[in-house]
Rosetta silent file (secondary structure, phi, psi, omega in degrees, C-alpha in Angstrom):
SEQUENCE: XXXXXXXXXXXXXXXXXXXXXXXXXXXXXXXXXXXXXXXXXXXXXXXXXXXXXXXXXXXXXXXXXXXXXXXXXXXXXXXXXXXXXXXXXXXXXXXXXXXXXXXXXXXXXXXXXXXXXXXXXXXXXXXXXXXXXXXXXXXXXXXXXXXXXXXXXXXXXXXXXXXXXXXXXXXXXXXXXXXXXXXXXXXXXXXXXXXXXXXXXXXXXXXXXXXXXXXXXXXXXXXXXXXXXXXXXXXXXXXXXXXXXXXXXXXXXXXXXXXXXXXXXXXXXXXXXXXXXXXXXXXXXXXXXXXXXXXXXXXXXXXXXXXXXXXXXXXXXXXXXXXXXXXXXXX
SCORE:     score description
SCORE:     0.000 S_00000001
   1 L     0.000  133.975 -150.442  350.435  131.688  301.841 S_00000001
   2 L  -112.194   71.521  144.877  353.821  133.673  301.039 S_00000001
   3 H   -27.223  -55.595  162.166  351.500  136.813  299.223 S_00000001
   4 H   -33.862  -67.936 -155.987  354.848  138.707  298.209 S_00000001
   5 H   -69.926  -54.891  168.728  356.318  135.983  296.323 S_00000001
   6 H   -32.825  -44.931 -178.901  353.084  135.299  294.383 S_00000001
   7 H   -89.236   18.623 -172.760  352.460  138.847  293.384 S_00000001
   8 H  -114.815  -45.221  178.628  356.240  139.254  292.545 S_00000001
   9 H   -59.321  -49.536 -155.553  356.099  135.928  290.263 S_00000001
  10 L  -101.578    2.023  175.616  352.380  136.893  288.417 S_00000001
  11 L  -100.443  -12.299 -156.671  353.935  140.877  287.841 S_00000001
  12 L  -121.087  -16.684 -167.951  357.301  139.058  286.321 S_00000001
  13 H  -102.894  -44.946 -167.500  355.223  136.504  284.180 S_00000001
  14 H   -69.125  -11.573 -171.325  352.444  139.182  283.478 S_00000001
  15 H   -94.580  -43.498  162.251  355.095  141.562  282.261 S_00000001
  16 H   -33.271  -75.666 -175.510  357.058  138.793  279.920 S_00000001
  17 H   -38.384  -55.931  177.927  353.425  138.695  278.337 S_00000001
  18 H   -54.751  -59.150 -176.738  353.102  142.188  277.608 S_00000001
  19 H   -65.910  -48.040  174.673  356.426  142.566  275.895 S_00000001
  20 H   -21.205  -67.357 -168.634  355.684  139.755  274.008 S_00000001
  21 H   -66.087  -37.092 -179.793  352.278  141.031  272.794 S_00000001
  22 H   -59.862   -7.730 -157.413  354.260  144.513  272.079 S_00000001
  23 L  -135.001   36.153 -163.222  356.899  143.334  269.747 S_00000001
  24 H  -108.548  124.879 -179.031  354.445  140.689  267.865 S_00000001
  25 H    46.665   55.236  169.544  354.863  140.807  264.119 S_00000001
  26 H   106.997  -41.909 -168.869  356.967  143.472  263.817 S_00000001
  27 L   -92.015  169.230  155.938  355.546  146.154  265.508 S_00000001
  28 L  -130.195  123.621  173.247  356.161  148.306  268.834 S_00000001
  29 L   -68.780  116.474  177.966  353.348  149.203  270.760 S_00000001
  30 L   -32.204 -173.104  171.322  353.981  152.139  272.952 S_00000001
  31 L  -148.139   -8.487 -157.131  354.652  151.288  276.576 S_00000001
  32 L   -49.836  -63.113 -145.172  355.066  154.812  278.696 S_00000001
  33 L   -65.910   -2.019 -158.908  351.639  154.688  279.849 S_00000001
  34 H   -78.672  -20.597  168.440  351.618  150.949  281.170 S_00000001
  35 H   -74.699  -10.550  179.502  353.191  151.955  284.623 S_00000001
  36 H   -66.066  -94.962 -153.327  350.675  154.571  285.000 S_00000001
  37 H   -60.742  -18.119  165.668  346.887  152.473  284.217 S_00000001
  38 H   -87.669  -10.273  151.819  348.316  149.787  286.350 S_00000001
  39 H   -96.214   -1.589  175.761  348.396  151.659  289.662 S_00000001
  40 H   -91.999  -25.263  168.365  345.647  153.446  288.167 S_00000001
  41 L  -108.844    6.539  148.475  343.648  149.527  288.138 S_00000001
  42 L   -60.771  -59.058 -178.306  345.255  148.125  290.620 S_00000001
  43 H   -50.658  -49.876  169.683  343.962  151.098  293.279 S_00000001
  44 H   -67.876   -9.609  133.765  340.305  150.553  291.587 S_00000001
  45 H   -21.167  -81.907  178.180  340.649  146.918  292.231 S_00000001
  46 H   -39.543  -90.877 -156.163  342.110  147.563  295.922 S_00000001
  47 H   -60.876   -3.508  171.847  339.042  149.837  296.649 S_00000001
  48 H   -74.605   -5.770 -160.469  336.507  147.394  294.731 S_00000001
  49 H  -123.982   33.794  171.374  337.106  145.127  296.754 S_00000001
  50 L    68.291   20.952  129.856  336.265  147.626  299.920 S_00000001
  51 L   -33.414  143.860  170.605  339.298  148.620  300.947 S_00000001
  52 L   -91.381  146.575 -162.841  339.727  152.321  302.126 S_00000001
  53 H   -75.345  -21.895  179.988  341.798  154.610  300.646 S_00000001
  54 H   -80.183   -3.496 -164.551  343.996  155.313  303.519 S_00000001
  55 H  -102.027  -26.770  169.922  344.532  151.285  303.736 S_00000001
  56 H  -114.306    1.081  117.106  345.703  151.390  300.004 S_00000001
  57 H    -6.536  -73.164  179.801  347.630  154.460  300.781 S_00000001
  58 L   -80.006   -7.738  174.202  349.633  152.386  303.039 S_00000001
  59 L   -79.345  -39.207 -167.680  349.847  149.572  300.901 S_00000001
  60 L   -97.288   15.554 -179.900  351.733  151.525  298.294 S_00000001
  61 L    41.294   48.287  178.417  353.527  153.256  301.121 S_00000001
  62 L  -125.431  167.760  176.745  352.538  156.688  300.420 S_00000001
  63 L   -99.531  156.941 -152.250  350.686  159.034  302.741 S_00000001
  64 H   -42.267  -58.366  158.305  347.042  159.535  302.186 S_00000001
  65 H   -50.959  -21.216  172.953  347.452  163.009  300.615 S_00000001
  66 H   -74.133  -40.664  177.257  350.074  162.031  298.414 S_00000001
  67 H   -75.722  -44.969 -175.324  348.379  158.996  297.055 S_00000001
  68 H   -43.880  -52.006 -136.024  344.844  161.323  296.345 S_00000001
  69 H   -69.641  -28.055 -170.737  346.904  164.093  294.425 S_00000001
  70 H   -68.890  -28.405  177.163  349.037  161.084  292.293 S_00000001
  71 H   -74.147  -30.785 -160.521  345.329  159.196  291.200 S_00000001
  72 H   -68.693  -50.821 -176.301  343.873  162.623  290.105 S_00000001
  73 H   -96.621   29.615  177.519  346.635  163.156  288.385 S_00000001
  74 H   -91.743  -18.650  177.663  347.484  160.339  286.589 S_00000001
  75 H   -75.604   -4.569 -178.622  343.826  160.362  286.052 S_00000001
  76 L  -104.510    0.111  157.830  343.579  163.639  283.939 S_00000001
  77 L  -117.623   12.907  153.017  346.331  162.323  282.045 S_00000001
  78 L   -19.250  -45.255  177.629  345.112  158.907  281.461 S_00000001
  79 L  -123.130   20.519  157.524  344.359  159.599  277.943 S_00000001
  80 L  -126.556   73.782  158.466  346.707  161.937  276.417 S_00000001
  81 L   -94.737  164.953 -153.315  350.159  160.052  276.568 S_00000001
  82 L   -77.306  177.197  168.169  353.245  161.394  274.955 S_00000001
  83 L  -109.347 -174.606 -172.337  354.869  159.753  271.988 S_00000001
  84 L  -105.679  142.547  178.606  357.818  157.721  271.630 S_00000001
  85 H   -54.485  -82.262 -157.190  361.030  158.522  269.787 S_00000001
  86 H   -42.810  -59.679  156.749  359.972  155.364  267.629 S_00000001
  87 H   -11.435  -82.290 -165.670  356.609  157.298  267.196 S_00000001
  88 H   -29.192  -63.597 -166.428  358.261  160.403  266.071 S_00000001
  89 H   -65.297  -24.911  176.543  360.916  158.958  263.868 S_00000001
  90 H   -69.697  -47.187 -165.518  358.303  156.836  262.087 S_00000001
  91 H   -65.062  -54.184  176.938  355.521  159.698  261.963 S_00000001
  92 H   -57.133  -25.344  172.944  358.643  162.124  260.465 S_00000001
  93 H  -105.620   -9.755  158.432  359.376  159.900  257.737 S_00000001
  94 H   -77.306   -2.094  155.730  356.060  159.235  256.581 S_00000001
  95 H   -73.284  -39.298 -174.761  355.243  163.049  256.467 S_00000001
  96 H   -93.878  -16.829  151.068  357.950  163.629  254.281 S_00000001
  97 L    95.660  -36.158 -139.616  357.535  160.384  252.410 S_00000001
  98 E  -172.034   89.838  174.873  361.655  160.460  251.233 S_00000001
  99 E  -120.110  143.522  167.699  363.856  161.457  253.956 S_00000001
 100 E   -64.117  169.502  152.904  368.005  161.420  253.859 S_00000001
 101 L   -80.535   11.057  177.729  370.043  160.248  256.304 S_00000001
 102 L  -109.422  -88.580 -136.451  371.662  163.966  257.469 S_00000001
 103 H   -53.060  -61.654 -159.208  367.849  165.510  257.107 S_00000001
 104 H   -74.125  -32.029  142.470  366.766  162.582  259.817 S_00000001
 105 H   -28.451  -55.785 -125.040  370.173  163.049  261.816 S_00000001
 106 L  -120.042  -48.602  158.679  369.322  166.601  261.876 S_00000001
 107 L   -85.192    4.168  160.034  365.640  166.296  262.881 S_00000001
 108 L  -145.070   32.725  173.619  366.109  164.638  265.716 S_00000001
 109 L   -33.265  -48.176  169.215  370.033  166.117  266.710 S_00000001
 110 L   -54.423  -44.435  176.656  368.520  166.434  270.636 S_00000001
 111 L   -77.890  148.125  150.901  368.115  162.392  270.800 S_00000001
 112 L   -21.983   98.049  171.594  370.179  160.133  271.510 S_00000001
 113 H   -17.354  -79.671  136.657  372.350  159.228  268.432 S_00000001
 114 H     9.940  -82.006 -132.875  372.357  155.538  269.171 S_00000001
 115 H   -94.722  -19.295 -149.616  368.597  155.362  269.971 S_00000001
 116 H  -119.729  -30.043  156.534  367.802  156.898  266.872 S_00000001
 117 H   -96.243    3.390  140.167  369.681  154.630  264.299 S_00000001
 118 H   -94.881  -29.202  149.689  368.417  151.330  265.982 S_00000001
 119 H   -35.175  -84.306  169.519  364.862  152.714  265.493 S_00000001
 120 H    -7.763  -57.162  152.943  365.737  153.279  262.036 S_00000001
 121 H   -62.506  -40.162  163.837  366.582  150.339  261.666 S_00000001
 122 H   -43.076  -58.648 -146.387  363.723  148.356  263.932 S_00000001
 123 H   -88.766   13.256  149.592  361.293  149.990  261.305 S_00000001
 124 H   -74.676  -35.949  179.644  363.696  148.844  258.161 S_00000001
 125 H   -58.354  -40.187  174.453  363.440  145.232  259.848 S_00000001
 126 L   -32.580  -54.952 -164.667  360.077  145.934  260.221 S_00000001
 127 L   112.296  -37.554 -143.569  359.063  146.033  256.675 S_00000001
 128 L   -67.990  -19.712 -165.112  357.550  149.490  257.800 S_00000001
 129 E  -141.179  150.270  176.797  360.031  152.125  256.242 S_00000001
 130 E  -135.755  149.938 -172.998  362.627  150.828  252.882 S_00000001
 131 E  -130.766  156.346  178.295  366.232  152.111  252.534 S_00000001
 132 E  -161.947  139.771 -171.854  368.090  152.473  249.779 S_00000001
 133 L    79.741 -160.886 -168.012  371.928  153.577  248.981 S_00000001
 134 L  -132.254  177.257  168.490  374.890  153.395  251.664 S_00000001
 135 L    36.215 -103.101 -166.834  376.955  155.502  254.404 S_00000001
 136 L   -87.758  -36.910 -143.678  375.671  159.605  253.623 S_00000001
 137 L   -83.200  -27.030 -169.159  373.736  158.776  250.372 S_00000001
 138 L   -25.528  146.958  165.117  371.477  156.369  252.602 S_00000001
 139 E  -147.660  138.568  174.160  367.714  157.571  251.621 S_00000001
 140 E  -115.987  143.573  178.835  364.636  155.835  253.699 S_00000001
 141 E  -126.727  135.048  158.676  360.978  155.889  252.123 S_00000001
 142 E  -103.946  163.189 -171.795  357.834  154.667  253.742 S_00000001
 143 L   -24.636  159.971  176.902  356.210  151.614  253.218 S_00000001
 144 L   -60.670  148.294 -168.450  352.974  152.182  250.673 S_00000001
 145 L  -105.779  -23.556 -153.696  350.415  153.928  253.166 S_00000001
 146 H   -80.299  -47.330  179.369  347.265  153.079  251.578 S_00000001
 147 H   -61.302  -31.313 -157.744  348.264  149.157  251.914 S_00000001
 148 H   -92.963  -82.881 -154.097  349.352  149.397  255.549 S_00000001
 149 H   -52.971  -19.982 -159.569  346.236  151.738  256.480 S_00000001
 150 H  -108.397  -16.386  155.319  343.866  149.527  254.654 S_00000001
 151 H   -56.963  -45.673  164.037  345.377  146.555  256.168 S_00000001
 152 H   -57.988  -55.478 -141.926  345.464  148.034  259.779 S_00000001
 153 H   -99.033  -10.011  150.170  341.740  149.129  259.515 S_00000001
 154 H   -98.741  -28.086  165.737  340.463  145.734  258.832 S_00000001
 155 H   -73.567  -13.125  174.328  342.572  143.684  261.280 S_00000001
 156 H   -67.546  -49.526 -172.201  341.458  146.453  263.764 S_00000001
 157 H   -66.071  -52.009 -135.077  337.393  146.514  263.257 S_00000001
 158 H   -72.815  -53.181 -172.326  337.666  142.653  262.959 S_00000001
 159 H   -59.166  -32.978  161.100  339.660  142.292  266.131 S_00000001
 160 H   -54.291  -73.589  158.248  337.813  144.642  268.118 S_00000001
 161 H   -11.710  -44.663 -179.472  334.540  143.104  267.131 S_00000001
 162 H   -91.505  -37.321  161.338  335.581  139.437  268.136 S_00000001
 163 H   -16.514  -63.230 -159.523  337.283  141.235  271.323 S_00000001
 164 H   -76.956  -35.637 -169.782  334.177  142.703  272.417 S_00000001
 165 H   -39.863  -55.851 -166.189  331.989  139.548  271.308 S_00000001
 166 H   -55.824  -55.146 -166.447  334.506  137.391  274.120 S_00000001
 167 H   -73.065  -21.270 -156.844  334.348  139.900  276.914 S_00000001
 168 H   -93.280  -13.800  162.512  330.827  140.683  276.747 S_00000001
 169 H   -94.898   -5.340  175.307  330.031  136.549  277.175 S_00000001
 170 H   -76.832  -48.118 -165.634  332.853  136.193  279.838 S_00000001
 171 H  -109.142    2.818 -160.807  331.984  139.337  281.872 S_00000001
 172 L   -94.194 -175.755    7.620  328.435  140.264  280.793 S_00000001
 173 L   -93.509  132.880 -161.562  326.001  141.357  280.846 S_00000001
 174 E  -111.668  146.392 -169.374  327.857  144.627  280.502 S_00000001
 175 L   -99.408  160.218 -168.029  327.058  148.587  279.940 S_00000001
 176 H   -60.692   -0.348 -179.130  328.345  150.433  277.281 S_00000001
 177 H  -105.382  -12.530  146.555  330.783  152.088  279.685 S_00000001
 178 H   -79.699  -22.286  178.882  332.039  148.942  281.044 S_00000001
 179 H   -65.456  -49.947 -177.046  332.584  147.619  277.866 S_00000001
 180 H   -58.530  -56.140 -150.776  334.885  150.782  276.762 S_00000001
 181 H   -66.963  -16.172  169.037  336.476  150.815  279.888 S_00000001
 182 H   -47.191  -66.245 -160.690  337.363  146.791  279.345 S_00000001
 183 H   -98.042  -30.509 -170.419  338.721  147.248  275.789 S_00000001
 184 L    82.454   20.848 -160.213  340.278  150.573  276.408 S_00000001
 185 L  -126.086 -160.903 -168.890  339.564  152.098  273.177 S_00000001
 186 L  -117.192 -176.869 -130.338  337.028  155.395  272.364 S_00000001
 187 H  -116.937  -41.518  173.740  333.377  154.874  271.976 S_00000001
 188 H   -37.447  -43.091 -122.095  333.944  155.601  267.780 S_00000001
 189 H  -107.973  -61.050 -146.660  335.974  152.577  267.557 S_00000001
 190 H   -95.754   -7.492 -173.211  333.637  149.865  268.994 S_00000001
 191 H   -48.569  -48.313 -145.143  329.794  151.833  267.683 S_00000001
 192 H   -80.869  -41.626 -168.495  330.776  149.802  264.106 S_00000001
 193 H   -86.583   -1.137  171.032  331.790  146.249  265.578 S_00000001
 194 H   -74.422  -68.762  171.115  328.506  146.371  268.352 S_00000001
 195 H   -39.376  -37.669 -179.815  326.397  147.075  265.487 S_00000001
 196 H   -90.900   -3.198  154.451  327.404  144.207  263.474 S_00000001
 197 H   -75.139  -51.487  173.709  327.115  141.652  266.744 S_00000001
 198 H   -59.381  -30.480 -158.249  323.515  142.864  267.336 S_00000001
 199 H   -57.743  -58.702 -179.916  322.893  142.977  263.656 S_00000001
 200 L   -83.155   28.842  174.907  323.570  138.625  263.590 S_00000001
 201 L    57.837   35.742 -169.685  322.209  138.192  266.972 S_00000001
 202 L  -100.674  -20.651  176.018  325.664  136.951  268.400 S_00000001
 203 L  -127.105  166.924 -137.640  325.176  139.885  270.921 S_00000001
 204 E  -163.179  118.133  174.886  321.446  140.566  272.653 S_00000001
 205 E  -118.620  118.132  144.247  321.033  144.459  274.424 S_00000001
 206 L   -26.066 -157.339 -169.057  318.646  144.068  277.016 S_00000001
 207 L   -97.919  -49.928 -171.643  315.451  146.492  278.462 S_00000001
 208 L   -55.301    1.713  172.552  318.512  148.184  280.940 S_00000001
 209 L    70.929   21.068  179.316  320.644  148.542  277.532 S_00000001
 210 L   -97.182  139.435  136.949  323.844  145.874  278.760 S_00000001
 211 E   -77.562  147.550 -177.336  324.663  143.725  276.590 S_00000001
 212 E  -131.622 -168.118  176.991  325.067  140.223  277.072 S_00000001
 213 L  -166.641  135.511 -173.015  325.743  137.088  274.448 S_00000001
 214 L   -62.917  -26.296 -155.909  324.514  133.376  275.054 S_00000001
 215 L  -166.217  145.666 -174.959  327.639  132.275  273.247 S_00000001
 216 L  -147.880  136.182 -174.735  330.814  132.804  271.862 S_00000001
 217 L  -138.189  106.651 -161.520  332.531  131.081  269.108 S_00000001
 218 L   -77.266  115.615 -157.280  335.788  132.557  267.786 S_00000001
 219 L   -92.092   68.975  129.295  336.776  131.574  264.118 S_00000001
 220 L    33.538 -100.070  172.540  340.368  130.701  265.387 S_00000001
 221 L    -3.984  -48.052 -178.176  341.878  130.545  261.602 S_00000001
 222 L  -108.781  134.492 -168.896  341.848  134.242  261.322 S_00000001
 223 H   -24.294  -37.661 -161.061  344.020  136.879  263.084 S_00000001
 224 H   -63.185  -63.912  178.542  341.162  138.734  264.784 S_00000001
 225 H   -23.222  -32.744 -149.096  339.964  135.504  266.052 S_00000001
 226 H   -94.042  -70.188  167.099  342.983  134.644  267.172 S_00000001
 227 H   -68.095  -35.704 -164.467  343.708  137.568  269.502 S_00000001
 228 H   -86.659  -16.642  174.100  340.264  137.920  270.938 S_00000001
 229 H   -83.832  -22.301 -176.256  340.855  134.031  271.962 S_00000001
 230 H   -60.929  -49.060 -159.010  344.505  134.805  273.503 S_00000001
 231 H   -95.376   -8.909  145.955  342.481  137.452  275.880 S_00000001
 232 H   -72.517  -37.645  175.840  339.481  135.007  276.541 S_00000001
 233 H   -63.697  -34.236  167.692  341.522  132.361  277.641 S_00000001
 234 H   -64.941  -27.683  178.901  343.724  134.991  279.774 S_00000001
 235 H   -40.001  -70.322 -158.074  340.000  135.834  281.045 S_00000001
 236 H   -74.409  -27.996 -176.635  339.360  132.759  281.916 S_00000001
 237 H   -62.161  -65.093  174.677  342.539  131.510  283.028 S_00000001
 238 H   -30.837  -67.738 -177.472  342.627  134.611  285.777 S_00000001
 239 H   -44.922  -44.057  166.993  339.124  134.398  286.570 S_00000001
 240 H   -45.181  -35.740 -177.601  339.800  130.510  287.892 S_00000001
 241 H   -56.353  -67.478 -176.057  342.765  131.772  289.939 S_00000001
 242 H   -30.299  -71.768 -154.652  340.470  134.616  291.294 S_00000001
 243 H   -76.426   -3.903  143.564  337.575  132.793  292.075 S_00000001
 244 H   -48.056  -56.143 -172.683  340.047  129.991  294.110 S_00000001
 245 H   -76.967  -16.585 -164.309  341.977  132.975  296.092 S_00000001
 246 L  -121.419   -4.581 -176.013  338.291  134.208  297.375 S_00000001
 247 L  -106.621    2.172  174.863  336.651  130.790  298.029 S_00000001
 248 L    80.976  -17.387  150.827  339.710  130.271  300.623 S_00000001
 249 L   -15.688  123.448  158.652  341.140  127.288  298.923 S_00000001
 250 L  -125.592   -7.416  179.146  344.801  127.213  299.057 S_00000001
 251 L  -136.911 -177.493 -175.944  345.404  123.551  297.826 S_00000001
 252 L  -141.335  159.512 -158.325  343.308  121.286  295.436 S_00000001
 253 L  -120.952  167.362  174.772  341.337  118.312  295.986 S_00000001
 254 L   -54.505  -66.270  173.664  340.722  115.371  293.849 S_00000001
 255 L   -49.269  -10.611 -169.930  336.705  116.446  293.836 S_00000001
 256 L   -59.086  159.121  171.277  337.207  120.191  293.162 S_00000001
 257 L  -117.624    8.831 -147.853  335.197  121.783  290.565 S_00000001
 258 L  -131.959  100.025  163.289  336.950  125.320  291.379 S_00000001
 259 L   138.161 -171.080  160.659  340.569  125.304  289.910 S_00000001
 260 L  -114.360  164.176  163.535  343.326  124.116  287.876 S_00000001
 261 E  -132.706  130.482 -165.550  346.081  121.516  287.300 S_00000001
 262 E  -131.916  125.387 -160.349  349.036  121.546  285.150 S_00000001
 263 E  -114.790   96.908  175.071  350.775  118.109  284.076 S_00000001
 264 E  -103.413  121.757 -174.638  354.132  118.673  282.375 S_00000001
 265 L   -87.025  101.479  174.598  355.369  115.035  280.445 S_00000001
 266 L  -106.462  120.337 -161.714  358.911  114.699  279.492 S_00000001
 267 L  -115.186  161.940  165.724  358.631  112.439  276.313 S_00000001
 268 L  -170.516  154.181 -177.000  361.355  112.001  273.160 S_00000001
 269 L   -27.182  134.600 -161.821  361.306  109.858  269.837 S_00000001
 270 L    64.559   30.739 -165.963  360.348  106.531  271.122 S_00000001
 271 L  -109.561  137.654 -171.027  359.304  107.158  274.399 S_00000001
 272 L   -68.986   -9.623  168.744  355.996  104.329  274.620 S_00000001
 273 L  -163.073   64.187  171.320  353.720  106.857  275.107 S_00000001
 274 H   -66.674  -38.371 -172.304  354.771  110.182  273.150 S_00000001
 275 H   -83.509   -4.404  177.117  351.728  109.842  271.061 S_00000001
 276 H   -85.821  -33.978  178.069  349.569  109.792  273.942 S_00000001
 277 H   -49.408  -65.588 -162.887  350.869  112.878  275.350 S_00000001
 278 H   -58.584  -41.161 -165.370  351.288  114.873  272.323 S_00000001
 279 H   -53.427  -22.313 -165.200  347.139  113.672  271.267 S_00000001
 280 H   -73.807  -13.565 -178.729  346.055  115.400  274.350 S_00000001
 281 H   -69.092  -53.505 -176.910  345.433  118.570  273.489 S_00000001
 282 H   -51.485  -20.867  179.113  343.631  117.432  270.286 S_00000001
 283 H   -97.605  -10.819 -173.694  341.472  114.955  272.080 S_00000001
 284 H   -77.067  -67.957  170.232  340.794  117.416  274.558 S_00000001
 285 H   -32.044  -69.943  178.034  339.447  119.845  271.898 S_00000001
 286 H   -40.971  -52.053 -175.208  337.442  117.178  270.082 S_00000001
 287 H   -70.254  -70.211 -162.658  335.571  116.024  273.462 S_00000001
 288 H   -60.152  -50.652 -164.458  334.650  119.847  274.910 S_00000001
 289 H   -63.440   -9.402  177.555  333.854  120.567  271.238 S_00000001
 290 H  -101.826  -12.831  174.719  331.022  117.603  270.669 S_00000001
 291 H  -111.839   26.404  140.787  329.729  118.306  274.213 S_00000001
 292 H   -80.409  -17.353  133.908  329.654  122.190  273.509 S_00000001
 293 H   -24.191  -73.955  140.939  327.707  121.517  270.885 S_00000001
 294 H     3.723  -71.737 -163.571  325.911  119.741  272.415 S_00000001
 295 H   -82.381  -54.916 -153.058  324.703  122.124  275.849 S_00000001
 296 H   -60.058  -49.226  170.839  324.350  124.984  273.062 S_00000001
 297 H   -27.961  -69.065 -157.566  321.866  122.345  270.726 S_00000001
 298 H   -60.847  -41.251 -134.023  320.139  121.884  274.302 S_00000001
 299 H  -102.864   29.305 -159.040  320.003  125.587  275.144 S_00000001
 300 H   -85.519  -62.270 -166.627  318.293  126.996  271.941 S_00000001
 301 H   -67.373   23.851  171.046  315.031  126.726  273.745 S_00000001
 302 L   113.905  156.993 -170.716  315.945  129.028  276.330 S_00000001
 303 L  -141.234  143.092 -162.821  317.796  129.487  279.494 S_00000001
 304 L   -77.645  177.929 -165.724  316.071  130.178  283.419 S_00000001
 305 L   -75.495  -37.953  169.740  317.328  133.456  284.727 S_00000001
 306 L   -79.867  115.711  157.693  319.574  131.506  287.434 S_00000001
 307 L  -150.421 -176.996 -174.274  322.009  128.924  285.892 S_00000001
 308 L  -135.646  125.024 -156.750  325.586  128.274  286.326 S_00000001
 309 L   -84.681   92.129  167.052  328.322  128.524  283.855 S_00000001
 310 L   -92.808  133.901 -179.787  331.253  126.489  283.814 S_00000001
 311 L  -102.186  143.719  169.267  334.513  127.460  281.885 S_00000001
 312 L  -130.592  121.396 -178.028  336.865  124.797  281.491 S_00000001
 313 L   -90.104  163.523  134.232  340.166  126.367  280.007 S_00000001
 314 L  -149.817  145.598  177.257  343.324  124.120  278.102 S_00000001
 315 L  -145.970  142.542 -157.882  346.437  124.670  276.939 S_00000001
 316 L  -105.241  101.505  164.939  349.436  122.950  275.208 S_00000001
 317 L  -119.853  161.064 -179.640  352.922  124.140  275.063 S_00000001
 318 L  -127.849  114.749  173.257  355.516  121.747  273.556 S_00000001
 319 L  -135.606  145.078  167.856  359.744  122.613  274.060 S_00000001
 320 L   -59.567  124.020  176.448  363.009  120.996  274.043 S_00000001
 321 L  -123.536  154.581  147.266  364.450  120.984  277.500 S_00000001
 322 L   -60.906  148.626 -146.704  367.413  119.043  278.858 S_00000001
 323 L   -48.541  119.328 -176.421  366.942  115.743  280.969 S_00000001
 324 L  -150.643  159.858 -173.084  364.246  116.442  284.016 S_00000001
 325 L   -77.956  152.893  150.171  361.672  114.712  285.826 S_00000001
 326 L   -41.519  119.040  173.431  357.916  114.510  285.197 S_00000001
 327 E  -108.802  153.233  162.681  356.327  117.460  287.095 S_00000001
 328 E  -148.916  150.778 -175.230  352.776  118.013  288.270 S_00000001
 329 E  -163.775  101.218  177.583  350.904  120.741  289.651 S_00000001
 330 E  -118.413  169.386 -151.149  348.043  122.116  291.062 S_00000001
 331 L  -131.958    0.000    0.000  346.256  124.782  291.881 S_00000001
């Protein structure tokens, strides 16, 4: 197995993901700190999985002392990253509520011209900040705060809430300090959506205080819902890979019960069996959803302390390409 190319491929795909999720409906999510917590979880990774620190020293080709002093101290700055010029310029014009175009020129004379009037612009495109007049007279105001804050602070709670709901039946049962460290947020943030999963019994805290959940059913339709299924599915998708790479597998068999396969179909108007293609996701859906029903129906009366959980993931994407063969592929 060519290791290199694999991790070189799933760091170039995994990063394509990220900017995606960073730029999604308008906004930008900071980014400094993402080279940072990913040698800071990759190295807890490395040693979870009993490596020694001088052996993941040498992986990252630093010497042993070098590597110590860079985890402490990425670790004591783990939670207090800097802001971002978009930060700033955004932060500056909603303190002053009505800023010119010299008085923002002027506050931030040290940056990069350039950098500083395509932000400006990002957060007019945005929606986030409105301009009005031309050339010097330009004047930018921001967006109403009370709608944006009261907007943010319900897609937040909701999404957190269905977030935690996902990870804690994917990965549980889990303590409250795996659970932070999971979501990545502060212990304030998640007290309000834990209460309201225990409240309707969708999440269950044990005598040891982890929580676990029997079941998880994401109401799709709505944003929260939405997101917390994008990062169950990434869950699940990894976790198949994972549990493949560690069971020694390197190819798949007709009989496996441990992996995936991916079938791509190049179809076009009138191709005899476009409608079979396109149906599959939907028929897919339809089937796991009458026999999850099902297993759950059966499962009311209780479950023995050993049993064994199978995820079955799917996914659909549909694009125009120019003329190529039918591929298949597994994994």
């Amino acid at each position: 197995m060519n290791s290199r190319l694999l991790i070189d491929a799933f760091v170039r795909q995994t990063t394509v993901l990220i900017a995606q999720v960073a730029t999604i409906a308008g906004a930008r999510t900071p980014l400094a700190h993402v080279a940072n917590q990913v040698f800071l979880d990759l190295t807890q990774a490395l040693e979870e999985q009993g490596l020694g620190r001088k052996v993941v020293a040498d992986m990252f080709g630093l010497a042993l002392r070098s590597y110590q002093q860079k985890v402490d101290r990425l670790m004591e700055s783990a939670s207090s990253g800097g802001m971002t010029l978009w930060e700033a310029v955004h932060g500056y014009v909603a303190e002053r509520s009505v800023v010119t175009r010299g008085e923002l020129l002027l506050r931030f004379a040290k940056d990069d011209p350039d950098s500083v009037a395509g932000i400006v612009h990002d957060l007019v495109e945005s929606g986030l900040v409105y301009k009005t007049g031309r050339a010097e007279q330009t004047v930018y105001r921001i967006a109403p705060e009370a709608d944006l804050q009261q907007a943010m602070a319900r897609d937040q709670h909701a999404t957190i809430e269905s977030c935690a709901w996902a990870i804690i039946y994917r990965q549980g049962p889990l303590s409250m300090e795996q659970l932070l460290d999971r979501l990545a947020i502060e212990r304030e943030s998640i007290d309000g959506a834990l209460s309201a999963l225990l409240a309707d019994k969708r999440v269950e805290q044990n005598e040891q205080g982890l929580y676990r959940s029997a079941r998880v059913l994401l109401p799709l339709d709505h944003t929260a819902g939405w997101e917390a299924g994008l990062l169950d599915h990434y869950h699940a998708v990894v976790g198949a890979i994972i549990a493949k790479l560690r069971n020694g597998q390197t190819r798949a068999l007709p009989a496996d019960e441990l992996g995936g396969s991916t079938y791509s179909f190049d179809v076009w108007p009138g191709h005899p069996l476009e409608a079979s293609v396109r149906a599959l996701l939907r028929e897919q859906r339809s089937a796991l959803g009458a026999l999850w029903n099902r297993v759950v129906e059966h499962n009311k009366n209780g479950k023995p302390e050993g049993y064994t959980r199978v995820t079955f993931y799917c996914g659909q994407n549909v694009a125009d390409e120019g003329a190529s063969e039918t591929t298949r592929s597994e994994s």
